[in-house]
N, CA, C and O atoms as CSV, one atom per row, in Angstrom:
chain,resi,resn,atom,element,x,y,z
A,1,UNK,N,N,107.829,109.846,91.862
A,1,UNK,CA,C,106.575,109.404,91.299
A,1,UNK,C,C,106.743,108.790,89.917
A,1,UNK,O,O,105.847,108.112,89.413
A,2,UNK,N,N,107.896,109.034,89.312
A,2,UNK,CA,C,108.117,108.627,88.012
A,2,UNK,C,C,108.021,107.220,87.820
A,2,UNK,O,O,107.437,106.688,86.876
A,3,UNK,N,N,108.828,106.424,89.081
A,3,UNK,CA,C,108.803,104.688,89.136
A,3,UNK,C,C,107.516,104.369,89.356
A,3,UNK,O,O,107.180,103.257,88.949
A,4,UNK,N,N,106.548,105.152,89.983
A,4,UNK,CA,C,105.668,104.634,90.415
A,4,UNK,C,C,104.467,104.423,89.220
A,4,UNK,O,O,103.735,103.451,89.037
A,5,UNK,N,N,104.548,105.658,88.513
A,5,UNK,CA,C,103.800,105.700,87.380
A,5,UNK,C,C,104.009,104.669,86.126
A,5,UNK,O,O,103.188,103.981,85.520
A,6,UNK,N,N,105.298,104.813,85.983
A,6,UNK,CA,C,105.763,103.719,85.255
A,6,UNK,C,C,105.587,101.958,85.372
A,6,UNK,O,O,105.693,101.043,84.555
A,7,UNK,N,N,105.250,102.041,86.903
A,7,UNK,CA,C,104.886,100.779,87.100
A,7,UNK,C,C,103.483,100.371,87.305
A,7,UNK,O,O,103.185,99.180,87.221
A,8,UNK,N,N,102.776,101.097,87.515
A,8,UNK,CA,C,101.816,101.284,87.096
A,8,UNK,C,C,100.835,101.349,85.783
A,8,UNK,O,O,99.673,100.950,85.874
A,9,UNK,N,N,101.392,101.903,84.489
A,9,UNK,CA,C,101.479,101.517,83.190
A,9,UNK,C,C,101.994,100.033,83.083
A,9,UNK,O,O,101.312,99.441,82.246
A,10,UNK,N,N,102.789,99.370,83.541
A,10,UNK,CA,C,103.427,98.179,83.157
A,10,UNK,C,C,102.162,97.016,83.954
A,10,UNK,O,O,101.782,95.948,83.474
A,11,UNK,N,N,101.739,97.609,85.205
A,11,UNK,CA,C,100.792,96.645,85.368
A,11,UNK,C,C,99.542,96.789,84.801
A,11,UNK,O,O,98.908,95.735,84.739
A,12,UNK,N,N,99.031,97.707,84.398
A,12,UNK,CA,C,97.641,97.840,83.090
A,12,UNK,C,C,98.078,97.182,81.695
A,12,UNK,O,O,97.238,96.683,80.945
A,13,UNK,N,N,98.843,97.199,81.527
A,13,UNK,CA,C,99.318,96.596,80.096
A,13,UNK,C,C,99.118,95.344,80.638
A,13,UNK,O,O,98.075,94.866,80.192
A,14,UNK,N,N,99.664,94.635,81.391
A,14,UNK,CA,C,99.584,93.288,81.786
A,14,UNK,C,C,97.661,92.810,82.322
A,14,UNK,O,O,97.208,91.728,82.696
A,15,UNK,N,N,97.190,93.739,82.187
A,15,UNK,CA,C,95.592,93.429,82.340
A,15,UNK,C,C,95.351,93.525,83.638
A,15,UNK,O,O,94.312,92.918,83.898
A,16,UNK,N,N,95.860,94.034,84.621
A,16,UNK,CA,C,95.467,94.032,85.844
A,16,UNK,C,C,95.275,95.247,86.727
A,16,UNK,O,O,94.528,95.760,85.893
A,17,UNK,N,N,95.299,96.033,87.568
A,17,UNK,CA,C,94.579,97.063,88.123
A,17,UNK,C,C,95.574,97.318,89.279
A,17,UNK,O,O,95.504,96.660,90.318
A,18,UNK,N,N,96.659,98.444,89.054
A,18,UNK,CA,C,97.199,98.827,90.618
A,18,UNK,C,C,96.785,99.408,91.504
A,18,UNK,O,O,95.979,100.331,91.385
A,19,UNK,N,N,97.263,98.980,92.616
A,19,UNK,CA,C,96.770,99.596,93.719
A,19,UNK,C,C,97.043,101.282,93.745
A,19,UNK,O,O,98.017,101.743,93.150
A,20,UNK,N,N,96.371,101.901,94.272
A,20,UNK,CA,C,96.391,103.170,95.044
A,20,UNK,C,C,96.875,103.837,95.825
A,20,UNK,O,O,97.085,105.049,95.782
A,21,UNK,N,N,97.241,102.621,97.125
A,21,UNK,CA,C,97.362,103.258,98.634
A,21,UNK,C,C,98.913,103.205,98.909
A,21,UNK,O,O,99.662,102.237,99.043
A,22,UNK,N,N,99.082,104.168,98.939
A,22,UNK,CA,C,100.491,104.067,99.449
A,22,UNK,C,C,100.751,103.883,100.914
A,22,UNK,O,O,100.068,104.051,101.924
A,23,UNK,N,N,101.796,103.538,100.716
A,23,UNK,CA,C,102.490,102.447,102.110
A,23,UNK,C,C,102.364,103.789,102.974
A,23,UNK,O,O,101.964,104.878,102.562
A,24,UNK,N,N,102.736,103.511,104.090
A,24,UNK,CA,C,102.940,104.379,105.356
A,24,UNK,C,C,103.777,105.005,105.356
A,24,UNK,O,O,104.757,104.373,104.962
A,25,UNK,N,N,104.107,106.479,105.711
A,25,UNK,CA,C,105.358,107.079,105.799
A,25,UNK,C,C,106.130,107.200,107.101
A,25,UNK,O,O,105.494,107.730,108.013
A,26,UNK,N,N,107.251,106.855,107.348
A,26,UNK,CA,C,108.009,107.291,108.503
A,26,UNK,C,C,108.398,108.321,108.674
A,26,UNK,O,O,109.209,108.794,107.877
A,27,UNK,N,N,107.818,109.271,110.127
A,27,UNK,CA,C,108.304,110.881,109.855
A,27,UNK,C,C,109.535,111.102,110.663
A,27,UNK,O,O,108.641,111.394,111.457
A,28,UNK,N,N,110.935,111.296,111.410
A,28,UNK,CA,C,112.014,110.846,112.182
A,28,UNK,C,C,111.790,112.573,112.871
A,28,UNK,O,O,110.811,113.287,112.649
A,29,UNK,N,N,112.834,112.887,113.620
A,29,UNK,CA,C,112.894,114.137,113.918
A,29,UNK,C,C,114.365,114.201,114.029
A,29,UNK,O,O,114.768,115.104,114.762
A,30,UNK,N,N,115.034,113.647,113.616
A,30,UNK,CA,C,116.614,114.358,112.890
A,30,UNK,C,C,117.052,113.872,111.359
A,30,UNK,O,O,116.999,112.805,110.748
A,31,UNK,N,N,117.486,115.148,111.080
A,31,UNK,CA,C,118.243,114.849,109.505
A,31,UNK,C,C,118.731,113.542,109.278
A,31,UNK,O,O,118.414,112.847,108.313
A,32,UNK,N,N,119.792,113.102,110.512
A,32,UNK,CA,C,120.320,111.815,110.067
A,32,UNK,C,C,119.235,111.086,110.284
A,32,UNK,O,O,119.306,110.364,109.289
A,33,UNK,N,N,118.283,110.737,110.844
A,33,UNK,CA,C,117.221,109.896,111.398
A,33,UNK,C,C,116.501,109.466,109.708
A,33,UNK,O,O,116.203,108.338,109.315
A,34,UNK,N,N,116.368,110.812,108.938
A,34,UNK,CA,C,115.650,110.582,107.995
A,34,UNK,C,C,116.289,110.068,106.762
A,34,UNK,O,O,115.763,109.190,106.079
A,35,UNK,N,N,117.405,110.610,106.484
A,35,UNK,CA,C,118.338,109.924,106.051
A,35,UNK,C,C,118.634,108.691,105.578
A,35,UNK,O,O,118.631,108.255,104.427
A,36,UNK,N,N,119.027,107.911,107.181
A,36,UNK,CA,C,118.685,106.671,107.905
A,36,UNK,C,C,117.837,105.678,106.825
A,36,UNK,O,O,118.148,104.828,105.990
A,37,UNK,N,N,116.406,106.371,107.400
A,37,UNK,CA,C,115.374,105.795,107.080
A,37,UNK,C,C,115.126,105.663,105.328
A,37,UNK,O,O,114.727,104.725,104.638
A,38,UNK,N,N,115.509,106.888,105.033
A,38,UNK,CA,C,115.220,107.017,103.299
A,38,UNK,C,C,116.497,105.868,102.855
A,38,UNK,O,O,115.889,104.915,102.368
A,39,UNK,N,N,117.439,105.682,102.835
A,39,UNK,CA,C,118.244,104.571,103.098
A,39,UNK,C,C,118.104,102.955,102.736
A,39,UNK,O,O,118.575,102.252,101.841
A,40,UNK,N,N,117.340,102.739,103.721
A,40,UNK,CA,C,117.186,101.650,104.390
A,40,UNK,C,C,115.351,101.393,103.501
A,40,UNK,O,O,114.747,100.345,103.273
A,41,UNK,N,N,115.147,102.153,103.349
A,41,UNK,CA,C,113.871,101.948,102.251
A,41,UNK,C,C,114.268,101.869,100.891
A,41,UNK,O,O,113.679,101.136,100.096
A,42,UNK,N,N,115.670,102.904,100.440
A,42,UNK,CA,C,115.752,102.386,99.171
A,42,UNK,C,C,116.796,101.323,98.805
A,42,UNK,O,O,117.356,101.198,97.715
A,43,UNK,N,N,117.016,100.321,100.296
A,43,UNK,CA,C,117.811,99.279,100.278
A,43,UNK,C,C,116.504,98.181,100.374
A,43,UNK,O,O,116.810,97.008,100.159
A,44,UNK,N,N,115.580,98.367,100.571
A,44,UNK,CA,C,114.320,97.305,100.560
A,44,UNK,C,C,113.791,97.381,99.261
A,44,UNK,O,O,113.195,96.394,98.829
A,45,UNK,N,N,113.939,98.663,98.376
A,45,UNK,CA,C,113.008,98.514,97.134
A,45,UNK,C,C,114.089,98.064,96.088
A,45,UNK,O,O,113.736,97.603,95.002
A,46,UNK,N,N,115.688,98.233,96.500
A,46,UNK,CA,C,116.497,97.525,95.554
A,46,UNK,C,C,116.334,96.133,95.546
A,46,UNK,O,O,116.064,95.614,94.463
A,47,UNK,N,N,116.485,95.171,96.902
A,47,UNK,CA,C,115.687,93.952,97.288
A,47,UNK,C,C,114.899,93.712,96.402
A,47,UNK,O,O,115.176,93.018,95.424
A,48,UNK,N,N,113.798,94.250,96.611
A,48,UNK,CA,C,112.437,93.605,95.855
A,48,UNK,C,C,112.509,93.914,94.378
A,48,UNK,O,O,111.797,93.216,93.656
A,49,UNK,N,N,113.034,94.574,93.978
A,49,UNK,CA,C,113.454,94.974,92.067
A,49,UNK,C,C,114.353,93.873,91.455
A,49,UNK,O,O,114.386,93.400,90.319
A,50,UNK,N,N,114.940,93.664,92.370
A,50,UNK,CA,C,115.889,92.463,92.151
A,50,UNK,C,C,115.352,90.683,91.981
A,50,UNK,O,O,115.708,89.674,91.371
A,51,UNK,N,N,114.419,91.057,92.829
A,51,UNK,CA,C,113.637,89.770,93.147
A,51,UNK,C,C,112.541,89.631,91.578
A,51,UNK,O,O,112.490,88.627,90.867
A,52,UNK,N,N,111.559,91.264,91.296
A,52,UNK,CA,C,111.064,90.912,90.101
A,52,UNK,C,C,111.896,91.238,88.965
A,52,UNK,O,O,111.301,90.894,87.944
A,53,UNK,N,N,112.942,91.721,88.724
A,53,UNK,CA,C,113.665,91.098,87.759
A,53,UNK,C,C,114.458,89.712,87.490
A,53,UNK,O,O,114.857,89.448,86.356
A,54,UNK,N,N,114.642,88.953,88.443
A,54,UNK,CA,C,114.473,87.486,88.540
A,54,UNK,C,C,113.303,86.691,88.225
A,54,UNK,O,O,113.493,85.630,87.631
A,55,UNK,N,N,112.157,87.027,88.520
A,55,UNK,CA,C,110.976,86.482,88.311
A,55,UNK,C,C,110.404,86.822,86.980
A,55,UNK,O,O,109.987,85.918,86.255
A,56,UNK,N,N,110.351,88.264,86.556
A,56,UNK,CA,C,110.263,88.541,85.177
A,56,UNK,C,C,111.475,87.621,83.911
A,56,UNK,O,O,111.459,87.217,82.748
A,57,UNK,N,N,112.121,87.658,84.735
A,57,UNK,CA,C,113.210,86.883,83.626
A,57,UNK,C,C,112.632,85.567,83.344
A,57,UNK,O,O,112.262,85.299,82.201
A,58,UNK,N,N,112.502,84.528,84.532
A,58,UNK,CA,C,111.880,83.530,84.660
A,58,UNK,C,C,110.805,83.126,83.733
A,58,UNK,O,O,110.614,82.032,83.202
A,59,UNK,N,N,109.966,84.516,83.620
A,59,UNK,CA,C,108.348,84.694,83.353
A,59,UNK,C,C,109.096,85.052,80.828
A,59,UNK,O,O,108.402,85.155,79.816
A,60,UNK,N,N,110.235,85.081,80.966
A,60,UNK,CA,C,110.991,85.821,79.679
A,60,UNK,C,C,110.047,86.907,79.173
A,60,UNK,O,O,109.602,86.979,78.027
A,61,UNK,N,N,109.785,87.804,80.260
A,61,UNK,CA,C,108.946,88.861,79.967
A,61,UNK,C,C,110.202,90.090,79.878
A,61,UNK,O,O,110.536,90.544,80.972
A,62,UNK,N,N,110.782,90.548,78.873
A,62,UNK,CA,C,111.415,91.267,78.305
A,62,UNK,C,C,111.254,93.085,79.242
A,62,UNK,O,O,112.025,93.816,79.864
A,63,UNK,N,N,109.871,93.117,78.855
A,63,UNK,CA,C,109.347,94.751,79.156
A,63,UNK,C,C,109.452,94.779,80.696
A,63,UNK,O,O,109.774,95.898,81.097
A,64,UNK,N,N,109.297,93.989,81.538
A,64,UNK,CA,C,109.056,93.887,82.970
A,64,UNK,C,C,110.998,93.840,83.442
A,64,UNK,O,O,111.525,94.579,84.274
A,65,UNK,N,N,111.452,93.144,82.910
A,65,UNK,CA,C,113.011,93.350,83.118
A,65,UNK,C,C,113.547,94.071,82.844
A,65,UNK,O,O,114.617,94.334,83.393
A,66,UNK,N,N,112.988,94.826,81.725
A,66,UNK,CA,C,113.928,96.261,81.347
A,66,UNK,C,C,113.568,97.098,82.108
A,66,UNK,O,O,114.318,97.755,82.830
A,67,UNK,N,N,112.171,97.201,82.040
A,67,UNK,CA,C,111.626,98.591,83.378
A,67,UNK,C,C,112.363,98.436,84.652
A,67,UNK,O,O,112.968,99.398,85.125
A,68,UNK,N,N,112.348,97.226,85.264
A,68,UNK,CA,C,112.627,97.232,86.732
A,68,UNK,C,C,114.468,97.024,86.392
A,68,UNK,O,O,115.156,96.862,87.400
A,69,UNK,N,N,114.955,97.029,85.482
A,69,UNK,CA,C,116.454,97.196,85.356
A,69,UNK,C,C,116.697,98.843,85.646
A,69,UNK,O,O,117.569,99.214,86.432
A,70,UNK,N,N,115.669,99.951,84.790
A,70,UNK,CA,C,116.356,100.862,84.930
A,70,UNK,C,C,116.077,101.365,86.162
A,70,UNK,O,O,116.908,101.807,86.955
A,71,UNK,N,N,115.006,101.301,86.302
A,71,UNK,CA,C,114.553,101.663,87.984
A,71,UNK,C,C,115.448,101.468,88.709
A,71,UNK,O,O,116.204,102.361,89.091
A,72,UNK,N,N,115.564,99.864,89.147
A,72,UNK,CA,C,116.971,99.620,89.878
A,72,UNK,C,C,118.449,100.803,90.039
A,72,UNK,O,O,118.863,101.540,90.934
A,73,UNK,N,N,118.834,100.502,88.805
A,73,UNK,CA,C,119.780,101.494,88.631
A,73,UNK,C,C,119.792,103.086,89.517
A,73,UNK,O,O,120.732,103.596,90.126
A,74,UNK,N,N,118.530,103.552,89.337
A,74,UNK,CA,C,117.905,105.069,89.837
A,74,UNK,C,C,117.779,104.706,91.227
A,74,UNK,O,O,118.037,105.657,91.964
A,75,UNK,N,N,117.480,103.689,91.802
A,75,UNK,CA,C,117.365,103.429,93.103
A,75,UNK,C,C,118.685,103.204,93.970
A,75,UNK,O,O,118.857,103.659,95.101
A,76,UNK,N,N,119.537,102.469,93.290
A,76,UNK,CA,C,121.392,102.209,93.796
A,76,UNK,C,C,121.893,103.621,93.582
A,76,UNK,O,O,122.683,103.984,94.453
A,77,UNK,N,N,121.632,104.483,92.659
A,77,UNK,CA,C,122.336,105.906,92.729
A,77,UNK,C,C,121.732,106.738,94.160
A,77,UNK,O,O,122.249,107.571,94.904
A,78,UNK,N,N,119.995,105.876,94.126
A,78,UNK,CA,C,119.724,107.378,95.742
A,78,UNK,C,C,120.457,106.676,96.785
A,78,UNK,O,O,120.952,107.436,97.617
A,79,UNK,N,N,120.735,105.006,97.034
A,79,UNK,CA,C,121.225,104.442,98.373
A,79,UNK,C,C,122.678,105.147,98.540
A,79,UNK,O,O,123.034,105.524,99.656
A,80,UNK,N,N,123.735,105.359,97.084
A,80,UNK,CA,C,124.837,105.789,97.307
A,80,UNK,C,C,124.568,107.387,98.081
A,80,UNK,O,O,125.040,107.895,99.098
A,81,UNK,N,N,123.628,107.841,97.104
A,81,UNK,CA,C,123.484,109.527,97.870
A,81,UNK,C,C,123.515,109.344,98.981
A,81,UNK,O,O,124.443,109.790,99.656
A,82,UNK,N,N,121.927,108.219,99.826
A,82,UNK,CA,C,122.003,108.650,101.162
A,82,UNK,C,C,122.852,108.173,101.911
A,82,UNK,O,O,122.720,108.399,103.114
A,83,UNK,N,N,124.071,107.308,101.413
A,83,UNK,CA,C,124.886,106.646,102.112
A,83,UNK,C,C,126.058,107.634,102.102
A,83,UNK,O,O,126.813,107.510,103.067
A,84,UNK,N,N,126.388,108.639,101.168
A,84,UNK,CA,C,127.341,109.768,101.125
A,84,UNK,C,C,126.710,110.793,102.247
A,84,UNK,O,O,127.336,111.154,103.243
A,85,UNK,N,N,125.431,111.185,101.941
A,85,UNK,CA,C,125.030,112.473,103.066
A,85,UNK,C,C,125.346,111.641,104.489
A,85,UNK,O,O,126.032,112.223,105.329
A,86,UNK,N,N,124.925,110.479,104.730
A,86,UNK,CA,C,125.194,109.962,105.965
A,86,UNK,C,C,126.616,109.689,106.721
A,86,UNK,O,O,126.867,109.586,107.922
A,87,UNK,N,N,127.505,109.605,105.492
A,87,UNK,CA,C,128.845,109.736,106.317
A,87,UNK,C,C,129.151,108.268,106.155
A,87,UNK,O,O,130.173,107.793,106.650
């Protein structure tokens, strides 16, 4: 919840209003299944962090590149985890 909050502050500062609803959850019925899945989601949110730290750069918005730099970072350490528990 920490990224989420944080990004959330970063979009009120910018004058605009975040959303609420969180995305859908996938529920699996094996360890590796979930795994898997936790995975492969925090290989989509490295994707897209990547994408607005390109665009923030673009935009030479400083605060928006540093946030989504460290995030990033916190997100490549869980893909290694779930890529270690997975074998």
């Amino acid at each position: 919840m920490r990224h989420a909050e944080a990004i959330s502050e970063r979009i009120v500062q910018m004058g605009e209003k975040p959303t609420a609803q969180p995305a859908n959850v996938t529920l699996d019925n094996t360890i590796p299944a979930v795994l898997e899945n936790d995975r492969e989601q925090e290989n989509g949110a490295i994707e897209l962090y990547k994408t607005i730290i390109t665009l923030a750069g673009n935009e030479q918005d400083d605060l928006t590149v540093n946030l989504f730099k460290n995030i990033l970072l916190d997100e490549e350490r869980h893909h290694r985890t779930f890529s270690v528990l997975i074998g």
